[in-house]
N, C-alpha and C positions, 0 to 999 in steps of 0.2 A: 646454569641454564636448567630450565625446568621444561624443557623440550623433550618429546619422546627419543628425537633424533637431533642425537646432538652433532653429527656433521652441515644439519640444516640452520639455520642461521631465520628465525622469526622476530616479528617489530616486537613484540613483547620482551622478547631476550637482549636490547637495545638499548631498553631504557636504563639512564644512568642512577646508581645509586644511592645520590645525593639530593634526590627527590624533585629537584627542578621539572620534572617534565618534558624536558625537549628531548625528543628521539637520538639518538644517534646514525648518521646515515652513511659512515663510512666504516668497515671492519681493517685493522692493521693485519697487514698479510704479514705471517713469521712463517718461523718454521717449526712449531710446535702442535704438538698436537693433544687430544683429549685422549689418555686412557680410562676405558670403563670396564664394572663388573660383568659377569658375563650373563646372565641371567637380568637382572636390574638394570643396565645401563646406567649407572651410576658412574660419576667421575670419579675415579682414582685418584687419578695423577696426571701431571703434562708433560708428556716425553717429548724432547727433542730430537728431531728428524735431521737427517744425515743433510748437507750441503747441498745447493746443486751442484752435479756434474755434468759436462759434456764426456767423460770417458764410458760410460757403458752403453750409449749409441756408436762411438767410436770404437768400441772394443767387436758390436753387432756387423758392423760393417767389413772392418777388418774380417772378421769370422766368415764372412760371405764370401770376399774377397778369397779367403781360402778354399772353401769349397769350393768356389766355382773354377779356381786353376787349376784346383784337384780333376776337375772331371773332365775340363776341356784337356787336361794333359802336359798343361804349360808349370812343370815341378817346379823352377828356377823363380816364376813369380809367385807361386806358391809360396815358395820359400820367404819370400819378402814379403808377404801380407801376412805368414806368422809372425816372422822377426815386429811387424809393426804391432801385429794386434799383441805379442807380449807386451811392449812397449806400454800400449794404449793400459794392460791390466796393472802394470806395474804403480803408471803414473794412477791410476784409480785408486789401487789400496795405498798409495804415497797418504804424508801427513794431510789430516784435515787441518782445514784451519779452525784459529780455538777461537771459540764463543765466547763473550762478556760475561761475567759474573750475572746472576741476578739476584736482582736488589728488591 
């Protein structure tokens, strides 16, 4: 891309290589992203971004869950929405799953 901003996505940056002409009008969503320089914005490299997760809203919530037994004074369910929210962090930092080679 020869875009000042390379998170922007322009018809110019679309067009196919192979000189045909026809636009491309759909972008393949992954999970990669563009590293650039910092001064330049120059492509680096494409790092690969972490999976999605549902555990760090579940971990947010649990959290909440804590404080707010905390303050209303109910310890005992306090006590169960840490036990969950460790849960919740444990299963987070648990294996990712592994990604394809690429070719």
């Amino acid at each position: 891309m020869s875009n000042q901003h390379p998170g922007r996505v322009l018809a110019q940056d679309l067009l196919p290589q192979d000189g045909s002409g026809e636009m491309i009008t759909a972008v393949p969503v992954s999970q990669e992203t563009p590293a650039t320089s910092v001064l330049d914005a120059n492509w680096d490299e494409v790092i690969d971004m972490p999976s999605d997760s549902p555990w760090p809203i579940v971990t947010a919530l649990m959290m909440s869950g804590v404080f707010a037994m905390l303050l209303t004074g109910h310890l005992v369910a306090m006590c169960v929405f840490l036990g969950l929210m460790a849960l919740a962090v444990a299963a987070w930092h648990g294996a990712e799953p592994e990604h394809e080679a690429a070719t």
